[in-house]
C-alpha positions in Angstrom: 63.4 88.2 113.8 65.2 91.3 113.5 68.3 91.6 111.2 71.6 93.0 112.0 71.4 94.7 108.8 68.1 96.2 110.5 70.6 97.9 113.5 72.8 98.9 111.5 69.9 101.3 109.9 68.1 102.2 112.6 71.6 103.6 113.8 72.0 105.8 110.9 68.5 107.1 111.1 69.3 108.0 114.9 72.3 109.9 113.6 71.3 112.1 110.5 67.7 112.2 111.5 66.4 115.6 111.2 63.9 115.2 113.8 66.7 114.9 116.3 66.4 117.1 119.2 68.5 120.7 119.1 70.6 119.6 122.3 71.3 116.1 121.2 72.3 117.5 117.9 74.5 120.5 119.7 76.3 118.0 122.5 77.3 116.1 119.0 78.4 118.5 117.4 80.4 119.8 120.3 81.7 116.1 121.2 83.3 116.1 117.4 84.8 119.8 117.8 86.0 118.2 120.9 88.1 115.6 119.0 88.7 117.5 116.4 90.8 119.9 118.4 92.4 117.2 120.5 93.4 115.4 117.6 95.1 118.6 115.9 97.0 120.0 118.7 97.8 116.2 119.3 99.7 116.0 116.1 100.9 119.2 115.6 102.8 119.5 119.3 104.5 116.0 118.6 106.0 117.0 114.9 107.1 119.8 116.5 108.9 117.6 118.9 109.6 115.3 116.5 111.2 118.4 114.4 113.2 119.7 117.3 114.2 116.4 117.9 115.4 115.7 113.8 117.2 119.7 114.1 118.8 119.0 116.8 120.0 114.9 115.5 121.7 116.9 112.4 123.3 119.7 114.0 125.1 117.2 116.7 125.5 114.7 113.6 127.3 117.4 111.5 129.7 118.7 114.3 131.7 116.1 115.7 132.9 112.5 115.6 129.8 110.0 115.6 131.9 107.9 117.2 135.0 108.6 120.0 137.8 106.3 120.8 139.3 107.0 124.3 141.6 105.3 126.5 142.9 106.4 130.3 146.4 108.0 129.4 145.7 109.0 125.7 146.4 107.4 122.9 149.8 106.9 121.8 151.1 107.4 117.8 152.5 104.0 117.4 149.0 102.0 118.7 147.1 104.6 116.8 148.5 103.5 113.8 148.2 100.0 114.4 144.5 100.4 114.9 143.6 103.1 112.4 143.6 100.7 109.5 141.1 98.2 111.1 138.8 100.3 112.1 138.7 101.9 108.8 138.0 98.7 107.6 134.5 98.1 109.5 131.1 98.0 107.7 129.8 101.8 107.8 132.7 103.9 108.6 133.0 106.6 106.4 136.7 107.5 108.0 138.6 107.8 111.1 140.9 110.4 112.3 142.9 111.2 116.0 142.3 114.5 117.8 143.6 116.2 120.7 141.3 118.7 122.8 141.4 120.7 125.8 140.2 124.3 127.0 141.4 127.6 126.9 141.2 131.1 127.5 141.0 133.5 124.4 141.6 137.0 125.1 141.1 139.9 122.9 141.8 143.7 123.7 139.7 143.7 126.6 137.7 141.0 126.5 138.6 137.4 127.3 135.9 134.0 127.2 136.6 129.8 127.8 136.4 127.6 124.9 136.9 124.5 124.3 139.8 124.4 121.6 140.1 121.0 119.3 142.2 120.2 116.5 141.5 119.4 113.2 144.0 116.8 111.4 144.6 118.6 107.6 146.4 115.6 106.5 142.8 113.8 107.0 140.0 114.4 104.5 137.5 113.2 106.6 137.9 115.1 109.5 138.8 118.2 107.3 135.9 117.9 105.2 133.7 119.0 108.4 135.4 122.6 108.8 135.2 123.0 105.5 131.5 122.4 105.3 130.8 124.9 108.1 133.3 128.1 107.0 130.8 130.8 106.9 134.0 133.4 106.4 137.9 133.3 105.3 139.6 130.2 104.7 140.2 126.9 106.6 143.7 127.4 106.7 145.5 126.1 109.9 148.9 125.3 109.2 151.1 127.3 111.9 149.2 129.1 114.2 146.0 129.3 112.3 142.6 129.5 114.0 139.1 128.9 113.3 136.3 130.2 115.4 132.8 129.9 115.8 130.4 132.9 114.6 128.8 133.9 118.3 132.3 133.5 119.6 133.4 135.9 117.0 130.3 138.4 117.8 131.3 138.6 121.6 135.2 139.2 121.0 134.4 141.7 118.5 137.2 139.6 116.1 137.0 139.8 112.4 139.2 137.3 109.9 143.2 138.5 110.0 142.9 139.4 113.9 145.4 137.8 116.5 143.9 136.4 119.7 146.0 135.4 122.7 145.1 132.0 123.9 145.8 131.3 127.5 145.8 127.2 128.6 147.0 125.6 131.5 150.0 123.6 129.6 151.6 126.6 128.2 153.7 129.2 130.3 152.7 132.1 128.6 149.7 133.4 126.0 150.0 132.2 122.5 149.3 134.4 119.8 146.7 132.4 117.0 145.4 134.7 114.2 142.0 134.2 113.0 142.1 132.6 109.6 138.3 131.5 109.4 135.1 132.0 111.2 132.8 129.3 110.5 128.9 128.7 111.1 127.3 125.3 112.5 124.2 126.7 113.4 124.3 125.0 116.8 124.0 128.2 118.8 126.4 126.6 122.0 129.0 125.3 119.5 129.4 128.5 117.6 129.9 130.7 121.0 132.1 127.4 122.7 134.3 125.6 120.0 137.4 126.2 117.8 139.6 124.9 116.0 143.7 124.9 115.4 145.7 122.3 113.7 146.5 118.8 115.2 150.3 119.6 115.3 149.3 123.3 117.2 147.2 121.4 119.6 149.9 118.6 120.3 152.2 122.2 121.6 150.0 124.0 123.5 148.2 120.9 125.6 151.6 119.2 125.8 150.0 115.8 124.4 153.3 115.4 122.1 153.3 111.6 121.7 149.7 110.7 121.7 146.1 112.1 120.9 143.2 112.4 123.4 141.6 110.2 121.5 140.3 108.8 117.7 136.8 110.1 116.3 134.9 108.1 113.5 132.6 109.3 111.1 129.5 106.7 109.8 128.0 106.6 106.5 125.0 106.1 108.2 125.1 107.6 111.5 122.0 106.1 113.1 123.8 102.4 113.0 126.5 103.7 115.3 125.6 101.6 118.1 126.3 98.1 115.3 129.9 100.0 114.6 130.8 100.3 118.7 129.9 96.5 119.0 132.5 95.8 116.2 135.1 98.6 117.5 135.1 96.8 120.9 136.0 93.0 119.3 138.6 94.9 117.5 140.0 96.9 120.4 139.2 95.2 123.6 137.7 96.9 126.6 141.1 98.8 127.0 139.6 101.4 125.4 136.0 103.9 126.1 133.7 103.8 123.0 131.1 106.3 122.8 128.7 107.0 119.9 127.3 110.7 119.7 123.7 109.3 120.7 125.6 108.1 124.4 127.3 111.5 124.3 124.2 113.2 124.1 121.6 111.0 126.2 120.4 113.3 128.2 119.1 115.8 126.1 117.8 113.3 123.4 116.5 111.8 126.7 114.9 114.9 128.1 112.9 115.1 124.8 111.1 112.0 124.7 110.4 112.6 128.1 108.6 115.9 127.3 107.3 114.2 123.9 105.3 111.2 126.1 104.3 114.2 129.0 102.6 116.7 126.5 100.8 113.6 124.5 99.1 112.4 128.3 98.2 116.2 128.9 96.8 117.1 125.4 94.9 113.7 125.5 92.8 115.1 128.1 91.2 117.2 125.7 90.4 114.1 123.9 89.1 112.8 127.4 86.6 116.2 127.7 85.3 115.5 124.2 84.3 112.2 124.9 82.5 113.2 128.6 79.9 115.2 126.0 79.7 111.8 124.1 78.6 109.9 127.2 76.0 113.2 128.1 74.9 113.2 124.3 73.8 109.1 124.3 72.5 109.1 127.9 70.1 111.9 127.2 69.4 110.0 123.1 68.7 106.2 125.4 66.2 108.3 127.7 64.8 110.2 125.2 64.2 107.0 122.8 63.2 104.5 125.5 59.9 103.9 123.8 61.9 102.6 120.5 64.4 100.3 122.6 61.5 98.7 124.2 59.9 98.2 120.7 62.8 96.6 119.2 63.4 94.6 122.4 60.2 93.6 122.2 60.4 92.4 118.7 63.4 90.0 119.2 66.8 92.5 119.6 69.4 91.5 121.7 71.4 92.9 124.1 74.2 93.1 121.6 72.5 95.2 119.4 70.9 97.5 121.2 74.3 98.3 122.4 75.3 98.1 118.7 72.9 101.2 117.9 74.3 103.3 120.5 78.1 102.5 120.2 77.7 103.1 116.2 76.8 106.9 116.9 79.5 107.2 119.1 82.0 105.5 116.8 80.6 108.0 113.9 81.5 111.2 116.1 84.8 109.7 116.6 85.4 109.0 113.3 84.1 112.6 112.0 86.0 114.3 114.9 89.4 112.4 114.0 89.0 113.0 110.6 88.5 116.9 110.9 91.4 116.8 113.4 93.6 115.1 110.7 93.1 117.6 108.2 93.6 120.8 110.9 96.6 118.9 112.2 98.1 118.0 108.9 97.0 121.6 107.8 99.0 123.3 110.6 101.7 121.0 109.9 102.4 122.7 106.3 101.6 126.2 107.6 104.5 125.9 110.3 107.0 124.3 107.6 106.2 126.3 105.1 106.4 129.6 106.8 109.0 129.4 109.5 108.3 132.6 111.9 111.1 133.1 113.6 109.9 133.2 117.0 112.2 131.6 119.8 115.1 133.1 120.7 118.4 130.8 119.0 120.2 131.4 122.1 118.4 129.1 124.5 117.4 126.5 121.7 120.2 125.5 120.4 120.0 127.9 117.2 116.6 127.3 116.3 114.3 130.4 116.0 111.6 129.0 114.7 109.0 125.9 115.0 110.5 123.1 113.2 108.0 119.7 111.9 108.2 116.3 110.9 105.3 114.7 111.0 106.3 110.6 111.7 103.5 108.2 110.5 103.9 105.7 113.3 102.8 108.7 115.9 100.2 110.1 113.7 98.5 106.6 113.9 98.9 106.1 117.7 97.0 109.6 118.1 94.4 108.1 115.7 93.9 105.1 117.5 94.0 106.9 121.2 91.0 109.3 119.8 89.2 106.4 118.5 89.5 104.2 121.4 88.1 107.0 124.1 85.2 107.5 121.8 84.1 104.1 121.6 84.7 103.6 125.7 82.9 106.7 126.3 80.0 105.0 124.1 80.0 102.2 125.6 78.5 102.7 128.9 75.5 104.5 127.5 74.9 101.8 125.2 75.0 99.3 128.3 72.1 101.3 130.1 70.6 101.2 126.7 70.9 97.5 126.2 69.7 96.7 129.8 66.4 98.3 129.4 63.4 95.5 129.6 60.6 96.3 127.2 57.8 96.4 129.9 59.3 99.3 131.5 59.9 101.1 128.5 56.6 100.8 127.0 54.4 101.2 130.5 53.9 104.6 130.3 54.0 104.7 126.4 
């Protein structure tokens, strides 16, 4: 009776035999250049989604509130500080601080732009500490009628630190004259060109909010768990009051990019998908060209099983090989991104990232792994049928 042990070596010998014909050997070889390269690109285009993705999470993170507290007519002093303290109080929250914000029209000699103007409360490390952070020039000073801008908003008003800028808003009657006291640098292309900042007591004056804020912003320790801190906001404040966290505010791009993430893993699969059609071609032309030695070991008691057994080994082998080489490229392509970053995209359209960012994430590494393994052993496994259906009369007729 023949052995399993006895497959299992007539399977290697099938593989690394040197009497193996040149075009099996070269549809092989192929198959695992086929993986190979859909396994690399496969995990290389998703850390580079993933990176984007992780670029884009700090930037947002590192600009504004985590959190925002909102209600329909603003929110007034008097219930702000009633609620201050208790949210302060809540697992996670790092600090919380009231702002007002608004647009308005800053015009400088001849040139005039719409920004989005927001105050910064100085008597508030927390929210302080941000501007502080970012100030690529001058000093964070806003007391009066103190302005910071963003760097691209700078660069397109041709302002440099000590200038005067008129700001235009619907409140106020007439232009304002701010003077530039800081320029700072967040390296979120859209917020440097769109944003800037004045002090909470300026803002209350020019957008007419005296008596309330637009609203409270909360920074997290931890910003990931800011959907467990909007659960516990809303038992403390009631649904009176719009809770956001910065992952609602931002849905649709975050959104967009798993979108694109799941679309470019389905398209870049399908090289995969070509590699393993040569798989199938290499194991129907093997079972045709080694009918004689099925119908021998048929003959001498092999199942169905194993017969299939020595086919889908050969296809698991190129599978493994081909996902192993792709591992290595991939990983290797990984490093060669992150360690030299070419600036190649323009920071304009994304977001202020020139270059190819990476972060490879385990948990997607092993799904690719497991995709390119499975489509080899499917692609094996109707070969290895025809193979295992063979009766040893017919094979050995002609023999």
């Amino acid at each position: 009776m023949i052995s399993a042990l006895m497959i299992f070596k007539i399977a290697v010998r099938y593989i690394f035999s040197r009497k193996r014909k040149r075009l099996v050997s070269f549809m092989g070889f192929i198959s695992t250049l086929g993986i190979a390269v859909g396994v690399s690109c496969l995990i290389t285009v998703i850390a580079v989604m993933n990176g984007f993705r992780s670029e884009l999470e700090n930037r947002i993170i590192g600009q504004g509130p985590h959190i925002i507290i909102e209600q329909q007519y603003g929110i007034g002093h008097k219930e702000y500080q009633e609620k201050i303290a208790s949210i302060q109080d809540i697992e996670n929250v790092k600090g919380a601080y009231p702002f007002i914000w608004g647009q308005a029209v800053f015009s400088f000699r001849s040139k005039a732009y719409g920004v989005g103007l927001r105050s910064i409360d100085l008597k508030n490390p927390t929210d302080k500490d941000k501007i502080i952070r970012q100030l690529y020039a001058g000093e964070p000073r806003l007391e009066g009628n103190g302005l910071v801008i963003g760097k691209e908003l700078a660069s397109v008003l041709g302002v440099f630190v000590g200038d005067d800028i008129d700001v235009i808003t619907s409140f106020a009657s007439k232009p304002q004259k701010l003077r530039v006291t800081g320029i700072f640098y967040s390296g979120m292309y859209e917020y440097d060109l769109n944003l800037a900042y004045i002090s909470l007591d300026k803002a209350s004056e020019i957008f007419g909010t005296t008596g309330s804020f637009n609203g409270i912003g909360v920074d997290l320790i931890d910003p990931l768990k800011a959907a467990y801190v909007k659960s516990r906001l809303l038992d403390i404040l009631g649904y009176d009051f719009y809770v956001r966290t910065w992952m609602e505010l931002n849905q649709n791009l975050f959104s967009a990019l798993k979108l694109e993430k799941f679309a470019m893993f389905l398209i870049l699969t399908l090289i995969i998908v070509v590699a393993a059609l040569n798989i199938i071609s290499m194991l129907t032309v093997m079972v045709t060209d080694k009918r004689k030695d099925i119908g021998i070991l048929k003959a001498i008691g092999a199942t169905r099983l194993m017969v299939m057994g020595v086919f889908s080994f050969q296809g698991f082998v190129i599978g493994v090989s081909g996902i192993a080489l792709g591992a290595l490229g991939g990983a290797g392509l990984v490093f060669i991104l992150d360690r030299w970053r070419f600036p190649i995209l323009p920071e304009s359209i994304y977001y202020g990232i020139n270059y190819l960012p990476v972060k490879i994430s385990v948990n997607d590494s092993l799904i690719v792994l497991a995709a390119a393994l499975f489509i080899s052993l499917l692609a094996s496994a109707y070969p290895a049928y025809q193979a295992s259906r063979l009766e040893p009369v017919e094979a050995l007729r002609y023999e």
